[in-house]
VEXDREN-2710 file (C-alpha; in Angstrom, 1 decimal):
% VEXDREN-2710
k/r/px/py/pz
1/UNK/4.8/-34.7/31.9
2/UNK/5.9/-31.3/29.6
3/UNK/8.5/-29.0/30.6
4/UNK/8.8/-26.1/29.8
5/UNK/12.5/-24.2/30.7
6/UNK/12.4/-20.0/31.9
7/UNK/15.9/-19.0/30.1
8/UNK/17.4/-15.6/31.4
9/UNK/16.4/-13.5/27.6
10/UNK/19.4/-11.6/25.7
11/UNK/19.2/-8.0/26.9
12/UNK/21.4/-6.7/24.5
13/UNK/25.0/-6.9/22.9
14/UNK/27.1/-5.5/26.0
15/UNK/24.7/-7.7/28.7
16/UNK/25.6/-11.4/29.6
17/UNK/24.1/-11.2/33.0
18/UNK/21.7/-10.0/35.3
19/UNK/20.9/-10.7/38.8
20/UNK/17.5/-12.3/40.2
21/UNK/16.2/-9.1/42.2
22/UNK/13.0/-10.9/43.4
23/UNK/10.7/-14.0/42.4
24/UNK/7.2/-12.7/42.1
25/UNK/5.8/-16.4/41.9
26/UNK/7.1/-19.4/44.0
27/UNK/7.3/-23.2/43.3
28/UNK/3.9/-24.3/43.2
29/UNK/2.0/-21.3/42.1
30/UNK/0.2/-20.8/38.6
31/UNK/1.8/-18.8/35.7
32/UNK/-0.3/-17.7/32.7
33/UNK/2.0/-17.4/29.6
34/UNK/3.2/-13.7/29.4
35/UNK/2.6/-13.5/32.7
36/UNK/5.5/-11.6/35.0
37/UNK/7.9/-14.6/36.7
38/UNK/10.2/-12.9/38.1
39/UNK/12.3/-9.3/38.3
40/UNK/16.0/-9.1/37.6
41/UNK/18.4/-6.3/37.0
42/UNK/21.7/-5.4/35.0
43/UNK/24.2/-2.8/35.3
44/UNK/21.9/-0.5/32.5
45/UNK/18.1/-1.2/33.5
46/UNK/15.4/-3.1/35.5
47/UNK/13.3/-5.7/34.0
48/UNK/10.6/-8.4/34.2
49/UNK/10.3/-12.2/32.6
50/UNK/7.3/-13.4/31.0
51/UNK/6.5/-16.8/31.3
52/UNK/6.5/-19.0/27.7
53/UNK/3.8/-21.0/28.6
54/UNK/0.7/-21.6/31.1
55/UNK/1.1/-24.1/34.2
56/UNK/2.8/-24.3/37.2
57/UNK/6.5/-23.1/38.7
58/UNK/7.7/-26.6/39.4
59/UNK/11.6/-25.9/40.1
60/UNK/13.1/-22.6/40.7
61/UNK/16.8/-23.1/39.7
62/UNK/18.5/-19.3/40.6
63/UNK/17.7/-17.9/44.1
64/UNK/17.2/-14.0/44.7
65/UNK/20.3/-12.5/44.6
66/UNK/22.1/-15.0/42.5
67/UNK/23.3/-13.9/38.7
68/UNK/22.2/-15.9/36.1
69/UNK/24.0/-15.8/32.4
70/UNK/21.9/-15.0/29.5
71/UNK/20.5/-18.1/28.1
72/UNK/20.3/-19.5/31.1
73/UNK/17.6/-21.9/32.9
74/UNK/16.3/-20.1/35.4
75/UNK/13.3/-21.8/36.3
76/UNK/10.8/-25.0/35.3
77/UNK/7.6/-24.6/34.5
78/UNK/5.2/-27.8/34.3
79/UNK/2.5/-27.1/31.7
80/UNK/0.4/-30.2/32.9
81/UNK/0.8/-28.9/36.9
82/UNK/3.1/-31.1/38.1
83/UNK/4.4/-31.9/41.2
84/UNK/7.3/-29.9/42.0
85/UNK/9.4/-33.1/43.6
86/UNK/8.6/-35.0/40.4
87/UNK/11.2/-32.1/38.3
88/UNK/14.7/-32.8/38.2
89/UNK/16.5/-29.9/39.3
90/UNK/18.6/-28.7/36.4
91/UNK/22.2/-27.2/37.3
92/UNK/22.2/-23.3/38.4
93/UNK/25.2/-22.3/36.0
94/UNK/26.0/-22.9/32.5
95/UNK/28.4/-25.1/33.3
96/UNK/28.4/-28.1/35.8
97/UNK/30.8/-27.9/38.4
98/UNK/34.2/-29.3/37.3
99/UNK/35.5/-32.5/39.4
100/UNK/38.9/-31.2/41.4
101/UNK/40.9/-33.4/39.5
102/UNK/39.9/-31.6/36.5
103/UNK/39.4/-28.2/37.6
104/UNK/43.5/-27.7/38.5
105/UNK/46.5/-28.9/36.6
106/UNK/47.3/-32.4/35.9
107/UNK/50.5/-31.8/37.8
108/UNK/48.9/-30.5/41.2
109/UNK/48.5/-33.2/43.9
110/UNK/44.9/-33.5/44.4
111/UNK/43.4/-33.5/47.7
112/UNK/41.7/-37.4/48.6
113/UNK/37.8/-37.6/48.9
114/UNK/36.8/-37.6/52.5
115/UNK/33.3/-38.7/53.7
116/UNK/33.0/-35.8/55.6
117/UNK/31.8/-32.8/54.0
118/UNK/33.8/-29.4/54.1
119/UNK/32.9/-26.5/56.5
120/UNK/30.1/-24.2/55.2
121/UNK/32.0/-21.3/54.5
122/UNK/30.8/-17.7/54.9
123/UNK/30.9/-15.2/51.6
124/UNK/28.6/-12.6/53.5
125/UNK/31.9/-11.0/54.9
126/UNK/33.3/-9.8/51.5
127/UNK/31.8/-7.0/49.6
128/UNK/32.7/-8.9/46.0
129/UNK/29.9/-10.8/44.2
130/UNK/30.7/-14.4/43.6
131/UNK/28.7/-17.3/41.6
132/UNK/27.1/-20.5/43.3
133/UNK/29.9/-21.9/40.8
134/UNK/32.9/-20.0/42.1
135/UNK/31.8/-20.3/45.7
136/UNK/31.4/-24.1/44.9
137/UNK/35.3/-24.3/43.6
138/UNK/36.1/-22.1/46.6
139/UNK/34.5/-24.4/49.3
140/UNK/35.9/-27.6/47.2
141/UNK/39.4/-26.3/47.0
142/UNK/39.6/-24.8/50.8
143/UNK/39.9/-21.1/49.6
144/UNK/38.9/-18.6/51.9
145/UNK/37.1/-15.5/51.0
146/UNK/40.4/-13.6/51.6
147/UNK/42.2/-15.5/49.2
148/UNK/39.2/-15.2/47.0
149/UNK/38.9/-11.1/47.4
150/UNK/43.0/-10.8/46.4
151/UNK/42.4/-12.8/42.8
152/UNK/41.7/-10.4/40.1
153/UNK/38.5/-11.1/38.2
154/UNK/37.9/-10.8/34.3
155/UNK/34.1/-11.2/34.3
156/UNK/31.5/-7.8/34.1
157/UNK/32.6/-5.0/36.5
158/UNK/36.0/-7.3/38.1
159/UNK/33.6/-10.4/38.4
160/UNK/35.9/-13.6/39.2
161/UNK/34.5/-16.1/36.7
162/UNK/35.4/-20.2/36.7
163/UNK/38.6/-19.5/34.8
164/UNK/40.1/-16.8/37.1
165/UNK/39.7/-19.0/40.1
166/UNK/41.0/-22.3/38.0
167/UNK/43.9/-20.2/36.8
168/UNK/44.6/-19.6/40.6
169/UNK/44.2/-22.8/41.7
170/UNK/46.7/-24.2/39.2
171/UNK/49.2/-21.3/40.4
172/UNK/48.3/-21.9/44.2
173/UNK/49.9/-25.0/44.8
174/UNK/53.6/-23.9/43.2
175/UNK/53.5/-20.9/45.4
176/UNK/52.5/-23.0/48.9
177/UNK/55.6/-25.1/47.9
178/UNK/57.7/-22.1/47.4
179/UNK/56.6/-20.6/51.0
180/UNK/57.2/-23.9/52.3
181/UNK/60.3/-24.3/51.7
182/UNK/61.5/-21.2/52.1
183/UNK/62.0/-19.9/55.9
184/UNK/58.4/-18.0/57.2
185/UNK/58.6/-15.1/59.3
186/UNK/56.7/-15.7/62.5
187/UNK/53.4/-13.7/62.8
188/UNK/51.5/-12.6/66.0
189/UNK/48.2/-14.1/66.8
190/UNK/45.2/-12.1/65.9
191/UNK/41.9/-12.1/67.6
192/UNK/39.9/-10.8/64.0
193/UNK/39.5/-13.8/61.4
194/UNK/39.8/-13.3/57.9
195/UNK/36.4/-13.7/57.1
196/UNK/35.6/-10.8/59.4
197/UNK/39.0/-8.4/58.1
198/UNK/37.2/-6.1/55.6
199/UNK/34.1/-5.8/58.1
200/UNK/36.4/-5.2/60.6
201/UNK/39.1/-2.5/58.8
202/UNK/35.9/-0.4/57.4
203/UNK/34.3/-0.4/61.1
204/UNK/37.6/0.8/63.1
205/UNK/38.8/3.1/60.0
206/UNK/39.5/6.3/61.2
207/UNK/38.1/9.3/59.3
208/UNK/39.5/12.3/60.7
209/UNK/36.4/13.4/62.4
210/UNK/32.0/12.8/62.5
211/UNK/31.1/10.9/59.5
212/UNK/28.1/9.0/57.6
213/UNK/28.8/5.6/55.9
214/UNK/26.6/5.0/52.9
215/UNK/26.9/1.9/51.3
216/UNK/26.3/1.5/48.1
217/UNK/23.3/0.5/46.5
218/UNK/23.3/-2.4/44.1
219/UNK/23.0/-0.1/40.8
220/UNK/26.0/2.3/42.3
221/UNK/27.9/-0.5/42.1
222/UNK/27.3/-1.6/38.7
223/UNK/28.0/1.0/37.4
224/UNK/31.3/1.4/39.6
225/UNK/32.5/-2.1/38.1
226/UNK/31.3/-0.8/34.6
227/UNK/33.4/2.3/34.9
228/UNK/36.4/0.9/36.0
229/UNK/35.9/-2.2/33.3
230/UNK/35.8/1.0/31.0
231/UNK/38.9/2.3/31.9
232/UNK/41.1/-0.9/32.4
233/UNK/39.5/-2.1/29.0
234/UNK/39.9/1.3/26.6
235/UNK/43.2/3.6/26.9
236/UNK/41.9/6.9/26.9
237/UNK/42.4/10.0/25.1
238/UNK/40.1/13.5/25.0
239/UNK/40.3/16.1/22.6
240/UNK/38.7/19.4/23.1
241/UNK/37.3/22.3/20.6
242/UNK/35.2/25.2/21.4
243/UNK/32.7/25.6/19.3
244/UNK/30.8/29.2/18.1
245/UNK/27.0/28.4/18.3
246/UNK/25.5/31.6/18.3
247/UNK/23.2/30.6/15.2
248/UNK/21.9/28.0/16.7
249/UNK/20.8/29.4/19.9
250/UNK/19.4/32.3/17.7
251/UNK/17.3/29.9/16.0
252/UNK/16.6/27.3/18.5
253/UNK/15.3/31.2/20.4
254/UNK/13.1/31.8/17.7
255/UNK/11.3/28.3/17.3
256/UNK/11.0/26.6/20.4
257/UNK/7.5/28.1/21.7
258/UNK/6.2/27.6/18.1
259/UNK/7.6/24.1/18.3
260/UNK/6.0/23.5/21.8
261/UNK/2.5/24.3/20.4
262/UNK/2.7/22.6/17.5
263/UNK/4.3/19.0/18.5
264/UNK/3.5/19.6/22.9
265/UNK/6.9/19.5/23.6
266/UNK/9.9/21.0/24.2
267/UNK/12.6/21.4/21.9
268/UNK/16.0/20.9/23.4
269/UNK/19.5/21.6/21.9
270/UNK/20.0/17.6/22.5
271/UNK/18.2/16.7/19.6
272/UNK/20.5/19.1/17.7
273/UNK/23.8/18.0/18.9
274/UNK/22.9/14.4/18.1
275/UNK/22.0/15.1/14.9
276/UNK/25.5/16.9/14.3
277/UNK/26.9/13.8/15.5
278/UNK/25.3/11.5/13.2
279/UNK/26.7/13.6/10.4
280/UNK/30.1/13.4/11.5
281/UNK/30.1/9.7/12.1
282/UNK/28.8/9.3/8.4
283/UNK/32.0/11.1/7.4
284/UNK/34.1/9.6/9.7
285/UNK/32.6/5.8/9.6
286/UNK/35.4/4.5/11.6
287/UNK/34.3/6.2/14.8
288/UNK/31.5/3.7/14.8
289/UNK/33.2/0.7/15.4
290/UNK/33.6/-1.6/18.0
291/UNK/36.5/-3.8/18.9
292/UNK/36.5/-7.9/18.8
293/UNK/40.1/-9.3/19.6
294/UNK/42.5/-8.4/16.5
295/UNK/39.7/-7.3/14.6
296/UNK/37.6/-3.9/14.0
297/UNK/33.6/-4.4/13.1
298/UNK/32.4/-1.5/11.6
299/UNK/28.4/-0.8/12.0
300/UNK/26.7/0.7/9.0
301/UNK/24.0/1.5/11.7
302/UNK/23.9/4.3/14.0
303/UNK/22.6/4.0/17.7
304/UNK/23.0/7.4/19.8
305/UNK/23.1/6.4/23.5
306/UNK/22.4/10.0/25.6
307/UNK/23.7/9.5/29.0
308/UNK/20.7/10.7/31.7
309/UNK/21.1/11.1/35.1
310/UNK/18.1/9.7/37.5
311/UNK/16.3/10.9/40.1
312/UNK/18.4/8.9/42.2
313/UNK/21.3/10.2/41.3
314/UNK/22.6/7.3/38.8
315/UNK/23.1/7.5/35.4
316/UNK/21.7/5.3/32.3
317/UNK/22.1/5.1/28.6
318/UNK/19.1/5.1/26.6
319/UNK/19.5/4.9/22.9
320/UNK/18.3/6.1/19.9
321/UNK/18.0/3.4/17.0
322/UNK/19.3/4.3/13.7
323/UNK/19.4/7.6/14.5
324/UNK/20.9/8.4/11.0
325/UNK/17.3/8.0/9.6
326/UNK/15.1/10.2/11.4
327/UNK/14.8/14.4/11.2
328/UNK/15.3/16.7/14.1
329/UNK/11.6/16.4/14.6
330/UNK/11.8/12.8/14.7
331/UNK/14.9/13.2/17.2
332/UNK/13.6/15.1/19.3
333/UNK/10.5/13.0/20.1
334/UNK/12.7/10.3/20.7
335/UNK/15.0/11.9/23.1
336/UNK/12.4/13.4/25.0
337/UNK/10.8/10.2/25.0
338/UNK/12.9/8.4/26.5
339/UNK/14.4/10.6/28.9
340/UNK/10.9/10.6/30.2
341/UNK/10.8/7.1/30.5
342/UNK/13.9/7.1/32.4
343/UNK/13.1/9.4/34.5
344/UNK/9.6/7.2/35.7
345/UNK/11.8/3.8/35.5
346/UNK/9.9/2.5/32.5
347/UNK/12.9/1.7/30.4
348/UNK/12.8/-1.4/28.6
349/UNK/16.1/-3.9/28.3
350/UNK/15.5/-3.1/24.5
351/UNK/15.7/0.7/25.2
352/UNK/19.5/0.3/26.3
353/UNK/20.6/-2.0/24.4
354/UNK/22.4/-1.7/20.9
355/UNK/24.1/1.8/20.8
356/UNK/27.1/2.7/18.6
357/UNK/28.1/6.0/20.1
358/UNK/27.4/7.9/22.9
359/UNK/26.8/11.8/23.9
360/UNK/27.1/13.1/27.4
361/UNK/25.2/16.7/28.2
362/UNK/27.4/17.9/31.0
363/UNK/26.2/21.3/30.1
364/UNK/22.7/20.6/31.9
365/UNK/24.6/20.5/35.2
366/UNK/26.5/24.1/34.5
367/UNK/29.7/22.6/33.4
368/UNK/31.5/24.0/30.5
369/UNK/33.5/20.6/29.7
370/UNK/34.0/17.0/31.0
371/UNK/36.4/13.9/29.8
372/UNK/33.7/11.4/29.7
373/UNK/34.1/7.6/30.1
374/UNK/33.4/5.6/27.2
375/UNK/30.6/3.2/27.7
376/UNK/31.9/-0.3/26.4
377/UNK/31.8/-1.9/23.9
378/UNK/31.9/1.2/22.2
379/UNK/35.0/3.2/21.5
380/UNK/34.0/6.8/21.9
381/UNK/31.7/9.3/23.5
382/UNK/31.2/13.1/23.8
383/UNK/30.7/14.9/26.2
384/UNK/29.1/18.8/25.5
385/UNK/29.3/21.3/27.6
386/UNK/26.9/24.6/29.0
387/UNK/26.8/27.7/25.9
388/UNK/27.8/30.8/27.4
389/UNK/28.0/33.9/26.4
390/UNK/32.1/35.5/25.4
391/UNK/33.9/38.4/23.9
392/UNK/35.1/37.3/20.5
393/UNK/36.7/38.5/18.0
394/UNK/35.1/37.8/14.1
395/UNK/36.6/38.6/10.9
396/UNK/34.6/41.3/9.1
397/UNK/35.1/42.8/5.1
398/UNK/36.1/45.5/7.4
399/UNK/38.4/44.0/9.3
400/UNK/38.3/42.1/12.7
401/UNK/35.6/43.2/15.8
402/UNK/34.6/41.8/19.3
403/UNK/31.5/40.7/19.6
404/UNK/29.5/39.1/22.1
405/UNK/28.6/35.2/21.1
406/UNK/27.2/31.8/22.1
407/UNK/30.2/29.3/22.8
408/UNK/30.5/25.9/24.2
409/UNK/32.9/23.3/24.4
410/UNK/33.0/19.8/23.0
411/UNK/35.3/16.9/24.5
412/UNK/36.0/13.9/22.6
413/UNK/37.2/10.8/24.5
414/UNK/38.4/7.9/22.1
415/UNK/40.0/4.4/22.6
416/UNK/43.4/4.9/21.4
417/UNK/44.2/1.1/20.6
418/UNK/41.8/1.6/17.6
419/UNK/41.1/5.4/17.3
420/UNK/44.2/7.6/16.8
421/UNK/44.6/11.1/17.8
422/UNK/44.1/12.7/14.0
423/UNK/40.8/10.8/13.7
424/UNK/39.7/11.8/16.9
425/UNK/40.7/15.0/16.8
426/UNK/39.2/15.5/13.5
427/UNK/35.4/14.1/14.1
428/UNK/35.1/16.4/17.0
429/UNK/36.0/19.1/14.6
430/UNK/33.7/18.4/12.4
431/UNK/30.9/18.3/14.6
432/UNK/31.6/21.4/15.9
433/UNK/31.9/22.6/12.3
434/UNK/28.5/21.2/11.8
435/UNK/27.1/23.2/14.4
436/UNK/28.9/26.6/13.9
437/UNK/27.1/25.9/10.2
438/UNK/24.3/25.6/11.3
439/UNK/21.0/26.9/8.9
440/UNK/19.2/29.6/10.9
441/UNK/16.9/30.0/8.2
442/UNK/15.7/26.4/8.2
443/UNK/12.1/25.0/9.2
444/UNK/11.6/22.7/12.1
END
């Protein structure tokens, strides 16, 4: 009888899971290689699984729902059509679940085996995502989602992973001795349980007045976790410059409708500001970096992520690969491309994945400036704002006059464990320099 195992694929640099949105065969269907298994989803973009091989789904090892790690055996699939009870099921984590004498410290007293098995308990009450694994250690250990809610996770977007929960388990016993011998305050009964306390403290909240409760949907939350991941991971800093781009308006004026009917699109001033970027970053190398521990990796590549907003109001990074080596021509079909497949939910895992730096366009929502998040692992991003017109005052042979020109502002926000203020300070600079230089006699 052949095998053969559906592993979770790598999905990029910054992705080590994704969750199992929906299984679009069950055990004991057919599968033709290439064939769609099954749909998951990550904190950047939607995707689909081929199968490797033609036969039959003989196990499915990760339920809808679930998150599965990347390299991960998701699924079985028996090339000869086996019977799905002839497959041994293969374990639904990367790790097998760690014995309780081994999961705490040697020191803790271990709770003795009983031959009854431990009350079910019920995770549906907490608004935290926990893994089969964790929820196994929390059932094993007696831990009750209230516990579990208060421990601070590590993992993607807060996630408690198997070391955050072992680290509390070895810490839990020495503070239960501690309250027991020291002299406990006696508490009033209460009618709510903890499993139902969150339910319970959102429903009787009061608001001040008529209100709507939205909950979240599940991207909205992934990108919650990735924000504050962002901001708990990267101290942040933002430098602003205004920057005078009154010759590139005047030229981007004067060859957008010829551009249009040449290439049948639109020319944006995206395309443009990326391609300032890219200049800056190839004099200022160390902007492009990425941090691993004690060390700095510096990519000789550059990958431009452009932050887009959806039609659902969420936001997504699609990026530009080596964006050092195409024109503005070749830029500009690539941002419009794939804002267009954003926009129609046809990005691929490979579209998102990869990117060095990223630029934010706050300026297509009105807004003259913005301190941007940086999207891990990265350490910096832009954000540029709306071009408006301003009284300004230019030096002249004949000495100084107000005139009326094109300005915008940049913001720079850099990780300041590894980017200090003089280097941030000075790439932004010189992108705006880059753009207040800009050739207006130049052909597109």
């Amino acid at each position: 009888m052949a095998n053969v195992e559906l592993i979770l694929p790598k999905m990029g640099e910054s992705v080590a899971e994704a969750t199992i949105t929906s299984w679009l065969k069950a055990e004991g269907d057919s599968i033709e290689a290439e064939e769609s298994v099954v749909e998951i989803a990550t904190d950047k973009v939607d995707s689909e699984v081929p199968s490797p091989a033609d036969g039959v789904i003989s196990k499915i090892l990760v339920a809808e729902g679930e998150v599965a790690q990347v390299g991960q055996v998701i699924a079985i699939i028996s090339t000869d059509g086996a019977d799905a009870d002839a497959v041994m099921e293969a374990p639904k984590t990367d790790a097998t679940p760690i014995p309780v004498a081994t999961a705490v410290d040697s020191a803790q007293p271990v709770a003795q085996e009983t031959s009854e098995n431990p009350p079910t308990q019920d995770f549906s009450s907490s608004e935290r995502f926990y893994s089969p694994l964790v929820k196994n250690i929390a059932q094993k250990e007696g831990i009750p989602v209230s516990e579990l809610d208060q421990i601070n996770g590590t993992g993607q977007g807060g996630r408690v992973t198997k070391n955050d929960i072992l680290s509390h388990i070895s810490t839990r016993g020495s503070k239960q001795n501690e309250n027991a011998n020291s002299p406990q305050p006696v508490k009033e009964k209460s009618t709510t349980s903890p499993a139902s306390k969150s339910v319970t403290a959102t429903a009787d909240k009061d608001f001040g007045g008529e209100v709507e409760i939205i909950e979240m949907d599940r991207m909205r939350k992934l990108i919650a976790g990735h924000m504050i991941n962002s901001k708990t991971t990267s101290p942040h800093v933002t430098s602003f410059v205004e920057a005078d781009v009154t010759n590139l308006v005047n030229w981007r004026n004067k060859n957008k409708k010829a551009y249009e009917q040449r290439e049948g699109e639109k020319l944006t001033f995206t395309p443009i500001f990326i391609e300032a970027i890219v200049k800056a970053i190839k004099d200022y190398p160390m902007i492009n970096i990425v941090v691993d521990g004690d060390n700095i990796v510096r990519k000789k590549f550059i990958n431009i992520g452009m932050a887009t907003a959806l039609p659902s109001g969420n936001l997504i990074v699609p990026v530009i690969k080596n964006a050092d080596s195409l024109n503005l021509v070749g830029l500009s079909k690539s941002v419009n491309g794939l804002a267009n497949k954003a926009r129609t939910n046809k990005l691929s895992p490979d579209d998102i994945a990869g990117g060095t730096y990223t630029i934010s366009n706050v300026g297509s929502f009105g807004n003259i400036m913005g301190t941007p998040i940086i999207n891990q692992p990265q350490v910096a991003i832009m954000a540029v704002g709306a071009i408006t017109k301003k009284p300004a005052v230019l030096e002249t042979e004949h000495g100084d006059v107000i005139a009326i020109r094109h300005k915008m502002f940049l913001s720079h926000s850099y990780d300041h464990r590894v980017v200090d203020g003089a280097l941030g300070g000075m790439f932004v600079r010189r992108v705006a320099d880059y753009l207040e230089q800009f050739d207006i006699s130049r052909e597109v």
